[in-house]
Each structure stands twice: as structure tokens, then as C-alpha cells.
Jmol script that loads the backbone (N, CA, C; Angstrom):
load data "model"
ATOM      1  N   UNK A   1      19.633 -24.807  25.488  1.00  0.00           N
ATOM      2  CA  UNK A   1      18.664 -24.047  24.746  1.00  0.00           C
ATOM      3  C   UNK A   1      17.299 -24.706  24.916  1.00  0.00           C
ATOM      4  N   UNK A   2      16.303 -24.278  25.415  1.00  0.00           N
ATOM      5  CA  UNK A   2      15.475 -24.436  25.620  1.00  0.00           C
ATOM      6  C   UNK A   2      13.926 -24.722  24.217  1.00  0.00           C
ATOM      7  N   UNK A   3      13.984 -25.726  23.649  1.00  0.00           N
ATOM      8  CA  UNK A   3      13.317 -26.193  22.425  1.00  0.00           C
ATOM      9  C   UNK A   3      11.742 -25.156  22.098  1.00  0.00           C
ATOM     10  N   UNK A   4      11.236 -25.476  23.370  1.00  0.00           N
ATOM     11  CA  UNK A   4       9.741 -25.011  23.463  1.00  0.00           C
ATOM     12  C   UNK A   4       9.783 -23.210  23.573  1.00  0.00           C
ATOM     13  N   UNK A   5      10.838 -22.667  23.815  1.00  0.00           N
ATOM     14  CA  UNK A   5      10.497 -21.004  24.063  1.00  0.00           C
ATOM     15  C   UNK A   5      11.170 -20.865  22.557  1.00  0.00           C
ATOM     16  N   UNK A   6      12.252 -21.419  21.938  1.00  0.00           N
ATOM     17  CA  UNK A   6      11.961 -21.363  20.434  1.00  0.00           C
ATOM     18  C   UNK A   6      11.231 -21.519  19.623  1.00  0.00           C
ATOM     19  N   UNK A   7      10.492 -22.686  19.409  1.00  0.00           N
ATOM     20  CA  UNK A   7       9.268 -22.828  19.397  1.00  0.00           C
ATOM     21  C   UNK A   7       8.093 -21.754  18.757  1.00  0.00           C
ATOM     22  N   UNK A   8       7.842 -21.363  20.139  1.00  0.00           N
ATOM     23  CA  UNK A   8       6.997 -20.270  20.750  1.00  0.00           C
ATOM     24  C   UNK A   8       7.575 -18.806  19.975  1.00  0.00           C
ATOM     25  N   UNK A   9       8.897 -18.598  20.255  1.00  0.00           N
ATOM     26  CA  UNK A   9       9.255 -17.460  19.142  1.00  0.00           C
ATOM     27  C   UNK A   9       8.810 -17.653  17.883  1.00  0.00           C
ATOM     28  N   UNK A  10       8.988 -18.846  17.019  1.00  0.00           N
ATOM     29  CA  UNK A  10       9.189 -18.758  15.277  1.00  0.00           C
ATOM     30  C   UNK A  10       7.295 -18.823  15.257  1.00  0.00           C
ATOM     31  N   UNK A  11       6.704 -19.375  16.446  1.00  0.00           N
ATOM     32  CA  UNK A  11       5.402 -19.151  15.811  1.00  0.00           C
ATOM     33  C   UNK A  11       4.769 -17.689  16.188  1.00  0.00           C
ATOM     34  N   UNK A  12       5.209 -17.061  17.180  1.00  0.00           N
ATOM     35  CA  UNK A  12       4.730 -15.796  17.558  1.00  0.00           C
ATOM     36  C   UNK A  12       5.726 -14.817  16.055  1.00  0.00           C
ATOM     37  N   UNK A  13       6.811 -15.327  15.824  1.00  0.00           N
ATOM     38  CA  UNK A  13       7.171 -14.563  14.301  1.00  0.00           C
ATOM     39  C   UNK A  13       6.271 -14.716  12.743  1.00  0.00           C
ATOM     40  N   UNK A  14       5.647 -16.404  13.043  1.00  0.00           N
ATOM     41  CA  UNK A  14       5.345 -16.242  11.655  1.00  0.00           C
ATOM     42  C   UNK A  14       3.638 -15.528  11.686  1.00  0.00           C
ATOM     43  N   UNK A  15       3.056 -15.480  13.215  1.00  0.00           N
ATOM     44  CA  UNK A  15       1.676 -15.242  13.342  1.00  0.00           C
ATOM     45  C   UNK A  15       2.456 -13.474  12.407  1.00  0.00           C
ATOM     46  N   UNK A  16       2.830 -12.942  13.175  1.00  0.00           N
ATOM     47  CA  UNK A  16       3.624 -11.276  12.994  1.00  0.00           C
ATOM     48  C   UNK A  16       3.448 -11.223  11.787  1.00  0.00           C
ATOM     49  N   UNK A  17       4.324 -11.877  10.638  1.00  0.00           N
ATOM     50  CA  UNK A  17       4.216 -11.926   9.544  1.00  0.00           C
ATOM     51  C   UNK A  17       2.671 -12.245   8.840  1.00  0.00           C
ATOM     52  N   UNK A  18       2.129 -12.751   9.312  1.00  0.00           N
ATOM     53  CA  UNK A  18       0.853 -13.274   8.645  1.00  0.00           C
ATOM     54  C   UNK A  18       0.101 -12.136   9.094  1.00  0.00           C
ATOM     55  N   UNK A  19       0.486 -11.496  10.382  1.00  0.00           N
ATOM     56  CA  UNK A  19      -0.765 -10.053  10.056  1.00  0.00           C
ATOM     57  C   UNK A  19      -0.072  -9.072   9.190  1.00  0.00           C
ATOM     58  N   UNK A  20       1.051  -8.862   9.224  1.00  0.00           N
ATOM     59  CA  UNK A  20       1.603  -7.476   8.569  1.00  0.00           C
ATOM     60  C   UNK A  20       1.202  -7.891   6.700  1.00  0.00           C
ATOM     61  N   UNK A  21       1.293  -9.441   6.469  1.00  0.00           N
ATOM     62  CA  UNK A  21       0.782  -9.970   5.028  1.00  0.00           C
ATOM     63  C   UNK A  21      -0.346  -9.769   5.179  1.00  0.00           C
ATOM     64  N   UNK A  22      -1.353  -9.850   5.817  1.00  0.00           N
ATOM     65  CA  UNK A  22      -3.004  -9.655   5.899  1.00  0.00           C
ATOM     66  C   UNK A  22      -2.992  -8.012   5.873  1.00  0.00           C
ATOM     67  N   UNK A  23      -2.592  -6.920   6.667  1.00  0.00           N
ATOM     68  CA  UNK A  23      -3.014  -5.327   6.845  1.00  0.00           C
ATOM     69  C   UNK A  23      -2.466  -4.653   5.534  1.00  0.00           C
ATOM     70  N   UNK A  24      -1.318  -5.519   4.717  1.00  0.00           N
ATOM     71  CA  UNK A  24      -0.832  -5.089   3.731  1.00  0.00           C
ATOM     72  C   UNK A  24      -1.786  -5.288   2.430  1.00  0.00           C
ATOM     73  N   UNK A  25      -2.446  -6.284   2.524  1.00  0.00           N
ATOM     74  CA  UNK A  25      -3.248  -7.458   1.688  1.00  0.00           C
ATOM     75  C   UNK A  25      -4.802  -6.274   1.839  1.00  0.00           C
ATOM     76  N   UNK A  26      -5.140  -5.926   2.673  1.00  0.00           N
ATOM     77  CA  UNK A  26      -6.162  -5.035   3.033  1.00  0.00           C
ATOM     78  C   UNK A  26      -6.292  -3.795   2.789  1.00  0.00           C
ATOM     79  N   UNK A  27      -4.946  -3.441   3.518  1.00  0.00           N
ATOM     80  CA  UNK A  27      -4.793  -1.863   3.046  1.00  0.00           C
ATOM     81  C   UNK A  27      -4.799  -1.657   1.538  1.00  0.00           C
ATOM     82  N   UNK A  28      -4.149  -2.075   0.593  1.00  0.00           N
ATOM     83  CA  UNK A  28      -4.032  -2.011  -1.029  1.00  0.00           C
ATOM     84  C   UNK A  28      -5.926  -2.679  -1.303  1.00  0.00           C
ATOM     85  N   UNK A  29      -6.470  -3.208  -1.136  1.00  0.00           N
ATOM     86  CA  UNK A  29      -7.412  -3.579  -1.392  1.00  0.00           C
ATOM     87  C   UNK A  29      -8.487  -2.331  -1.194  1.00  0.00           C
ATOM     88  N   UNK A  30      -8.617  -1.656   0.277  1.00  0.00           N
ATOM     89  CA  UNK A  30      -9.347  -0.787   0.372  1.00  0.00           C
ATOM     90  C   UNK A  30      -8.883   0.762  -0.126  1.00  0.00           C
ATOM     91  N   UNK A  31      -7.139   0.869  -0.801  1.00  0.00           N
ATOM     92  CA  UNK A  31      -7.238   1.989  -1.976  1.00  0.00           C
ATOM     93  C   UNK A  31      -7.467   2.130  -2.797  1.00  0.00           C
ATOM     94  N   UNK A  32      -7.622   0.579  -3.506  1.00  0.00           N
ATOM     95  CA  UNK A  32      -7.795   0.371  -4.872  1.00  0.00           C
ATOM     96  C   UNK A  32      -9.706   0.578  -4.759  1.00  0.00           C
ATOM     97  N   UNK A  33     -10.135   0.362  -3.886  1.00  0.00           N
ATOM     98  CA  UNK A  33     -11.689   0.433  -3.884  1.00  0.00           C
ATOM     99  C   UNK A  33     -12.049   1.861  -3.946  1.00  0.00           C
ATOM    100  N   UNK A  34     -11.217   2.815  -3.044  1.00  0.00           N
ATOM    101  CA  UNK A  34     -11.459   4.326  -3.049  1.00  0.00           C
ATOM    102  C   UNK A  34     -10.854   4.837  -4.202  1.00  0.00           C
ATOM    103  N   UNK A  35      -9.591   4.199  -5.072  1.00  0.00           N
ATOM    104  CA  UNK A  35      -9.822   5.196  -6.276  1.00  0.00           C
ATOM    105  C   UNK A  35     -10.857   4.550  -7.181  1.00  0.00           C
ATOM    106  N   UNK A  36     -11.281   3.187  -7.456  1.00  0.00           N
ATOM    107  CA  UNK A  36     -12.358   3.287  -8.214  1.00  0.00           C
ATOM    108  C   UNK A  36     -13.428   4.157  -7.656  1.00  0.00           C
ATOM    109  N   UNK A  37     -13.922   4.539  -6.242  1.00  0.00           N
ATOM    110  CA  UNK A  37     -15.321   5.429  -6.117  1.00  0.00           C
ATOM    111  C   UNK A  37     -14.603   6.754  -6.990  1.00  0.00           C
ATOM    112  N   UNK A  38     -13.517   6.701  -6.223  1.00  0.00           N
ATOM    113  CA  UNK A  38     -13.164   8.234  -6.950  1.00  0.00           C
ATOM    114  C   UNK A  38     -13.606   8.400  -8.132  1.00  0.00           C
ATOM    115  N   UNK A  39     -12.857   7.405  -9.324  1.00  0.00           N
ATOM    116  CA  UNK A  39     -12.789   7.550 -10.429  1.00  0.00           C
ATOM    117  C   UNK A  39     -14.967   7.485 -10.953  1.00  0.00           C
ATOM    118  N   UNK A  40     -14.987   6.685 -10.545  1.00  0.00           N
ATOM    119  CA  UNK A  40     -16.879   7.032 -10.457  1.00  0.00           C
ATOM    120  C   UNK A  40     -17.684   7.908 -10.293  1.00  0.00           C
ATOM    121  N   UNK A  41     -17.408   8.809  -9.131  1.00  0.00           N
ATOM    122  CA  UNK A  41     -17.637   9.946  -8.624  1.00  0.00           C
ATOM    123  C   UNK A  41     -17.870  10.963  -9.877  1.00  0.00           C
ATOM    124  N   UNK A  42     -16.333  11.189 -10.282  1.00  0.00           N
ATOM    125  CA  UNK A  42     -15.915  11.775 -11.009  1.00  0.00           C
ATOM    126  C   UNK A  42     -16.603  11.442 -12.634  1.00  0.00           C
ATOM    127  N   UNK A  43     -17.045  10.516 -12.705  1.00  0.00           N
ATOM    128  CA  UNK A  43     -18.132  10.412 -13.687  1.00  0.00           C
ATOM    129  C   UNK A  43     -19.369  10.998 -13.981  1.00  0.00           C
ATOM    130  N   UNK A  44     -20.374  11.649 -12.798  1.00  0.00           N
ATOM    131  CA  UNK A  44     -21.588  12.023 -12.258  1.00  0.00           C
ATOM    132  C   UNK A  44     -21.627  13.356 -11.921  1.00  0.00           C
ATOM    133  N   UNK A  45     -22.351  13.977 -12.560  1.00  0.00           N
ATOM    134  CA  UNK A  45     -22.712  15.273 -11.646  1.00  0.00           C
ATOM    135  C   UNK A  45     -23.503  15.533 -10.032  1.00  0.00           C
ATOM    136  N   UNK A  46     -23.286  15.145  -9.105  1.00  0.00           N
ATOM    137  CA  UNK A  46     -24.012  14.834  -7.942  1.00  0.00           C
ATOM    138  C   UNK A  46     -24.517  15.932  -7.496  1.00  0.00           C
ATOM    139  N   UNK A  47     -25.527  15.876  -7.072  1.00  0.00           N
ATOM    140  CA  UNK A  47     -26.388  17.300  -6.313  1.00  0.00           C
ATOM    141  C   UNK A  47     -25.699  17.548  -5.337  1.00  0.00           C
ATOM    142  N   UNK A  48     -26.223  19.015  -4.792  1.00  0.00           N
ATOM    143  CA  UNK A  48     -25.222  19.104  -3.141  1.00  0.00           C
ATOM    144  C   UNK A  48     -25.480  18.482  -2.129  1.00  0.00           C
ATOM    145  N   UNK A  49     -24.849  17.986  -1.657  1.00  0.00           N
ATOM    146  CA  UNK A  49     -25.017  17.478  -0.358  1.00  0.00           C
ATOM    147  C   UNK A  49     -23.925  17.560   0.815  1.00  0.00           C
ATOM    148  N   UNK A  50     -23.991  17.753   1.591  1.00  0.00           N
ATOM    149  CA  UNK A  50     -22.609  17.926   2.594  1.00  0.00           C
ATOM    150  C   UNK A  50     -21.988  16.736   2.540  1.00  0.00           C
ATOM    151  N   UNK A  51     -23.088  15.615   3.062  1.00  0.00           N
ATOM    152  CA  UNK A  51     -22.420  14.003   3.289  1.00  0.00           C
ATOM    153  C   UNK A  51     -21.670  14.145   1.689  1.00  0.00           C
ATOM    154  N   UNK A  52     -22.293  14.249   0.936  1.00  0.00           N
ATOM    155  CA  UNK A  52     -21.488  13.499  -1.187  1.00  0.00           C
ATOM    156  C   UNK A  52     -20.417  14.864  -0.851  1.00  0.00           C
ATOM    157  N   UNK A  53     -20.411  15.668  -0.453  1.00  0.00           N
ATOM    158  CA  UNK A  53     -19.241  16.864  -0.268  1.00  0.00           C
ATOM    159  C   UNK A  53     -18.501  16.134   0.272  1.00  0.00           C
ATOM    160  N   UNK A  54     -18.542  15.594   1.610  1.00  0.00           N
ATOM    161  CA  UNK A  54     -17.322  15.231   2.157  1.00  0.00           C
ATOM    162  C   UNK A  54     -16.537  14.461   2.137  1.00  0.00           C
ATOM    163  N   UNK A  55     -17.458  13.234   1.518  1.00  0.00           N
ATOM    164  CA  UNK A  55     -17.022  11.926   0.672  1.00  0.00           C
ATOM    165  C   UNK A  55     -15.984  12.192  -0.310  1.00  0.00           C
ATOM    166  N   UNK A  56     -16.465  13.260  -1.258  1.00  0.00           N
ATOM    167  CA  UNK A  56     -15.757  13.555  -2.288  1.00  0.00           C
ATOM    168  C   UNK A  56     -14.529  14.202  -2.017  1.00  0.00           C
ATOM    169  N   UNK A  57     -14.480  15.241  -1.238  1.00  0.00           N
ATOM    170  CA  UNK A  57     -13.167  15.810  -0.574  1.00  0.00           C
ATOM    171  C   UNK A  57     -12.222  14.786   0.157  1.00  0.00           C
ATOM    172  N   UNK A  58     -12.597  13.777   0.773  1.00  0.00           N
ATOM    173  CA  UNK A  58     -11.700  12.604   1.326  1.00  0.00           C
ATOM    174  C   UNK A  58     -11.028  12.241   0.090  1.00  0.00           C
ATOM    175  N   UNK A  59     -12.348  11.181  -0.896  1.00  0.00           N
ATOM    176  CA  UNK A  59     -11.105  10.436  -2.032  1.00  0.00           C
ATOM    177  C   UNK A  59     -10.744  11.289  -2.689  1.00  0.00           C
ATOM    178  N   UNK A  60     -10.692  12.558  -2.745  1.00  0.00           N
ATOM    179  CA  UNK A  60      -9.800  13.416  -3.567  1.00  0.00           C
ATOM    180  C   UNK A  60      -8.515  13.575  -3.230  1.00  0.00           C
ATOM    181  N   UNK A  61      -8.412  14.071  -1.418  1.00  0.00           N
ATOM    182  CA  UNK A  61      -7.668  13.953  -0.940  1.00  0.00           C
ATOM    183  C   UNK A  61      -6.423  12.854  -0.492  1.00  0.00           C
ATOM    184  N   UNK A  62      -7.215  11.566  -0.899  1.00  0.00           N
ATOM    185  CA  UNK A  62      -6.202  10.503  -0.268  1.00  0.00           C
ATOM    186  C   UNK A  62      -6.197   9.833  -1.980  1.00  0.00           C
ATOM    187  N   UNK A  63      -6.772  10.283  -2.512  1.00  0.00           N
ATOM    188  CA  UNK A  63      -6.102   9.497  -4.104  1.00  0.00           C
ATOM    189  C   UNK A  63      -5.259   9.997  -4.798  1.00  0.00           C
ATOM    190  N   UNK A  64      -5.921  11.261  -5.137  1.00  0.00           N
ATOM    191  CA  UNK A  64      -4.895  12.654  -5.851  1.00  0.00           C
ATOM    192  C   UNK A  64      -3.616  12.401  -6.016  1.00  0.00           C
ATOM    193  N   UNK A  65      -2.651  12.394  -4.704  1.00  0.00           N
ATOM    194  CA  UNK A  65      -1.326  12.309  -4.747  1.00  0.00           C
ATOM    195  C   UNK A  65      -0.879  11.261  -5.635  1.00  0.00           C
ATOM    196  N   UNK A  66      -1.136  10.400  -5.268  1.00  0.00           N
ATOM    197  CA  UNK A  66      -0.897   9.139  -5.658  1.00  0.00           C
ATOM    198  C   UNK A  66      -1.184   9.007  -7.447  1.00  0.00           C
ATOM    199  N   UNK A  67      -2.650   9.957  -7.997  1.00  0.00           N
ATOM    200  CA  UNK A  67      -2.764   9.333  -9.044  1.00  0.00           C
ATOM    201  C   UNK A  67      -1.708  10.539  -9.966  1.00  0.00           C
ATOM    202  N   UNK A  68      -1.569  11.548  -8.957  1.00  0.00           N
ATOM    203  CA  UNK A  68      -0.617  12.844  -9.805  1.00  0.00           C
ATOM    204  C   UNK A  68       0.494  12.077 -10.120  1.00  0.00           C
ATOM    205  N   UNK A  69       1.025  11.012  -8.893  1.00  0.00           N
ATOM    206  CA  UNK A  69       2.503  10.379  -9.656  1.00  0.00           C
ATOM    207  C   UNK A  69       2.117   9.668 -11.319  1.00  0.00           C
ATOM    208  N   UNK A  70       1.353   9.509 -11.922  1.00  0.00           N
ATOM    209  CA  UNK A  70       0.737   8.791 -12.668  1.00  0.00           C
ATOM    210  C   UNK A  70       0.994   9.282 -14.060  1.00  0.00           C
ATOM    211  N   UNK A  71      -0.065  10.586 -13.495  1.00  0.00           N
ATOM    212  CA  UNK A  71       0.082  11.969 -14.576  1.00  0.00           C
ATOM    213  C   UNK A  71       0.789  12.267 -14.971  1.00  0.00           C
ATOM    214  N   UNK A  72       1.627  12.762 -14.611  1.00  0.00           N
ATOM    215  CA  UNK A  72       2.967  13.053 -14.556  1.00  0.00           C
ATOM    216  C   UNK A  72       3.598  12.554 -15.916  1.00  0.00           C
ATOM    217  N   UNK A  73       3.509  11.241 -15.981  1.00  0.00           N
ATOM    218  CA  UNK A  73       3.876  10.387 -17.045  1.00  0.00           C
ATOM    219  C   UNK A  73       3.019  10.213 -18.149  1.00  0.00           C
ATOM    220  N   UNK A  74       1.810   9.658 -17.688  1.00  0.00           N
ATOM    221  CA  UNK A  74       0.784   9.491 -18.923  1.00  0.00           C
ATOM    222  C   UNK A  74       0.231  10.658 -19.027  1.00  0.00           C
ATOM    223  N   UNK A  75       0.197  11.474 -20.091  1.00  0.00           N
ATOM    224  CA  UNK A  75      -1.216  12.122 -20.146  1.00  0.00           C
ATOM    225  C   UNK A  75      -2.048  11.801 -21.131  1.00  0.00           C
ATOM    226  N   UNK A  76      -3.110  12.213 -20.093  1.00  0.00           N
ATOM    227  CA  UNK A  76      -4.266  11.929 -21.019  1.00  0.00           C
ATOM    228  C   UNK A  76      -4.507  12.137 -22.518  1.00  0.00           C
ATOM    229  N   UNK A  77      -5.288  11.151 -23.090  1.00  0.00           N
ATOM    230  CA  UNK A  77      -5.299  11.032 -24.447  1.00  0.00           C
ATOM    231  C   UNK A  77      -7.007  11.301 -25.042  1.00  0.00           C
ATOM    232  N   UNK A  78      -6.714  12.335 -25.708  1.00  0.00           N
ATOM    233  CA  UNK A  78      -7.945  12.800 -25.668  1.00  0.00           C
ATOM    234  C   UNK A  78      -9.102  13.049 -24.249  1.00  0.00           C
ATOM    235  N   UNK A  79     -10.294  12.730 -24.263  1.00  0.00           N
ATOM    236  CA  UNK A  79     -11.098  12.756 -23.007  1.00  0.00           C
ATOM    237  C   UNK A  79     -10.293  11.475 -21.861  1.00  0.00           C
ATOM    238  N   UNK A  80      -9.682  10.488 -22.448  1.00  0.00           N
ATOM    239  CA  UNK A  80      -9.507   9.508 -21.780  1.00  0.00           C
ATOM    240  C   UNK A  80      -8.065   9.726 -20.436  1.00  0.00           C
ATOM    241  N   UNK A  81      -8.367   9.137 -19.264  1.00  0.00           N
ATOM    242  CA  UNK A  81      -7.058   9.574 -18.787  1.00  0.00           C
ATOM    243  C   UNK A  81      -6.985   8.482 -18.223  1.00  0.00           C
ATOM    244  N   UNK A  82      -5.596   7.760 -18.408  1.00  0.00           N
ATOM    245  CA  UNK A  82      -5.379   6.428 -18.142  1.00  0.00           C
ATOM    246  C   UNK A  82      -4.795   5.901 -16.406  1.00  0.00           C
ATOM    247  N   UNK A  83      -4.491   7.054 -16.407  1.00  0.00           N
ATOM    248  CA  UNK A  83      -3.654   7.038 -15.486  1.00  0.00           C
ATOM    249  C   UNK A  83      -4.590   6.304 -13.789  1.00  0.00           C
ATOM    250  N   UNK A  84      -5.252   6.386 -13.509  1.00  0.00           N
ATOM    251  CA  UNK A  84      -6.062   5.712 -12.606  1.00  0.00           C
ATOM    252  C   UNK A  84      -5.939   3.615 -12.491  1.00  0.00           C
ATOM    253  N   UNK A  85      -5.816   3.288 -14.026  1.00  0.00           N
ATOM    254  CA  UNK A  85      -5.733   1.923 -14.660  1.00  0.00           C
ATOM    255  C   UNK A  85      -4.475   1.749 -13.757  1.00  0.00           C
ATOM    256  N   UNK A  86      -3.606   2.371 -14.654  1.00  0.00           N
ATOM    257  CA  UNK A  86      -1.894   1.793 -14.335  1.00  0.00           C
ATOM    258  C   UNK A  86      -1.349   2.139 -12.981  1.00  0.00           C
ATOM    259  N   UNK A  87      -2.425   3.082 -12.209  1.00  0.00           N
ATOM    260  CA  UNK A  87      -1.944   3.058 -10.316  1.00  0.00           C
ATOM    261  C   UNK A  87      -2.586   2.198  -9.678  1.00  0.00           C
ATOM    262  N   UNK A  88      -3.706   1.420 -10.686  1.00  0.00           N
ATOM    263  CA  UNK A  88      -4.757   0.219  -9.647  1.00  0.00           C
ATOM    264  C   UNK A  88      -3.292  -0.904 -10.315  1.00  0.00           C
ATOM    265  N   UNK A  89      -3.026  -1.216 -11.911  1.00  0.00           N
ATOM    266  CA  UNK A  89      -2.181  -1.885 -11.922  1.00  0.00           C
ATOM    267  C   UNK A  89      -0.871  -2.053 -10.916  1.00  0.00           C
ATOM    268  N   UNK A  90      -0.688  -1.186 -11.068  1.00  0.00           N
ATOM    269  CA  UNK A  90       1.061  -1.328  -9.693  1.00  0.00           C
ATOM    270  C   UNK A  90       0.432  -1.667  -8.806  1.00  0.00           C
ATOM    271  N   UNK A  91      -0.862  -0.892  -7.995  1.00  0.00           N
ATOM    272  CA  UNK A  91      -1.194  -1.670  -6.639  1.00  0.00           C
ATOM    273  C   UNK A  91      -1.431  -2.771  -6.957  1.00  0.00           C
ATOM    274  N   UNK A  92      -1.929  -3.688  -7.693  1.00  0.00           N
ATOM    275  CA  UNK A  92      -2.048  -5.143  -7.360  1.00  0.00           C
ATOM    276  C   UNK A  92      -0.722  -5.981  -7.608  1.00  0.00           C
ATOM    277  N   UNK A  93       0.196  -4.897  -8.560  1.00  0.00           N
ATOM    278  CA  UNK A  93       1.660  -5.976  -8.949  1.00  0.00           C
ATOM    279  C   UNK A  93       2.331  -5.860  -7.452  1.00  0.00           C
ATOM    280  N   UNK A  94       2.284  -4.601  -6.641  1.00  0.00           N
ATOM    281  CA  UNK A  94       2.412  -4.436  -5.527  1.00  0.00           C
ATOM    282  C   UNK A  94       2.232  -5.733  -3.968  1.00  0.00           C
ATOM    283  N   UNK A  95       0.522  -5.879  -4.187  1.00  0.00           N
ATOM    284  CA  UNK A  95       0.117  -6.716  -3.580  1.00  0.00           C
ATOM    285  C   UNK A  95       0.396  -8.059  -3.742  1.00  0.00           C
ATOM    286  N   UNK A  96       0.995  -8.309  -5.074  1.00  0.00           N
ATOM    287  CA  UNK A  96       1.189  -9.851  -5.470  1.00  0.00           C
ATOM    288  C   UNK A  96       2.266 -10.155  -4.991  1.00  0.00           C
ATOM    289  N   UNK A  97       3.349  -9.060  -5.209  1.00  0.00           N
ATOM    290  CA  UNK A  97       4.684  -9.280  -4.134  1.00  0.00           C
ATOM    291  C   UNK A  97       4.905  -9.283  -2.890  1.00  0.00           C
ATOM    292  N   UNK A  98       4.075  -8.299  -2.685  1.00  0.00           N
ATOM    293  CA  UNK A  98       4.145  -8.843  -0.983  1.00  0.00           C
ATOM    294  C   UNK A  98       3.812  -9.999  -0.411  1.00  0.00           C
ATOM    295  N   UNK A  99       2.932 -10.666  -1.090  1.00  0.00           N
ATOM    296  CA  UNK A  99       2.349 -11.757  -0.735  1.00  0.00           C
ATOM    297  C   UNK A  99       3.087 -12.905  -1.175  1.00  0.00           C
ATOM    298  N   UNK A 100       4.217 -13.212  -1.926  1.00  0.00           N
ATOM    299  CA  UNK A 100       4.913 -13.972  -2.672  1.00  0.00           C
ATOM    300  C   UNK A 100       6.510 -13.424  -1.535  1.00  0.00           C
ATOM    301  N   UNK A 101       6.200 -12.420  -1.443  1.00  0.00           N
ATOM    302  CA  UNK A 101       8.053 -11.975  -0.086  1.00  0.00           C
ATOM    303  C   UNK A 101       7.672 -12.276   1.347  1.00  0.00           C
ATOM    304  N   UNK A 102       6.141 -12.388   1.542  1.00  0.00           N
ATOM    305  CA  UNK A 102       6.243 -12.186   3.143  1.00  0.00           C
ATOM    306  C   UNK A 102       5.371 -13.586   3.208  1.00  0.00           C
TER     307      UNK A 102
END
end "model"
wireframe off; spacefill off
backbone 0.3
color backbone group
């Protein structure tokens, strides 16, 4: 058995692991950033604009789903709707595990 091409495997495995822990580490970071714009957005009456149109149609589109699983469960209490809190919460209990498994 050849020492050095083992070696060479467990470090070409743990580099592997250290990006899929980094794109995982990133990716949750840059949803949790788009539902806060969302949730901001959604604060403001914005004038028209195509660019603030299209912006807005994206994080609608790529948050929505995600915050409907939410809804679903909590509803809103009075004006307040919580549900945005407790999907940034799971994403980071999310992110803490991955980073603690991988």
C-alpha cells in the first residue's frame, strides 16, 4: 500500500469536505440575507421601478416557499407575523449543524 497516494486521498477528502462546509456555510448565509431584504421590502411602499420590480419578484419568489412552510404553523398575531424569525432561526440551527457534522 502505497503511504503517500493515501495520503493524498484523505487530504483531497478533507479539502472536499471543507468546501461543501464552506458553500453550505454561504449558501444559508446569503438566504438568510434575502429573506431579511424581503422582509424589509415588505415594510416600504417603493415607487415603480422595473429594477425594485424585479428585485422584489426574485425574493418573493425564492423566499415565499420556504416562509409558507412557516405559516402554515404560526399565524400571525395580530399585524405581527412571526414566521420569517423562526425560518431565519432553523436556518442558523441548520448552519450550526452542519458545521459541528461536517
Amino acid at each position: 500500500m502505497d503511504v503517500g497516494g493515501l495520503l493524498a486521498g484523505i487530504s483531497l477528502l478533507a479539502g472536499v469536505r471543507s468546501s461543501i462546509e464552506r458553500f453550505v456555510e454561504v449558501f444559508l448565509y446569503v438566504y438568510i440575507l434575502c429573506i431579511l431584504a424581503y422582509i424589509v421590502m415588505s415594510w416600504f411602499r417603493l415607487p415603480y421601478s422595473s429594477g425594485l420590480g424585479t428585485v422584489q419578484r426574485f425574493l418573493h419568489d425564492v423566499c415565499e416557499p420556504y416562509l409558507r412552510l412557516f405559516r402554515r404553523v404560526l399565524p400571525p398575531i395580530g399585524p405581527l407575523d412571526l414566521s420569517p424569525m423562526v425560518a431565519i432561526v432553523v436556518l442558523v440551527v441548520i448552519q450550526q449543524l452542519v458545521a459541528r457534522f461536517l
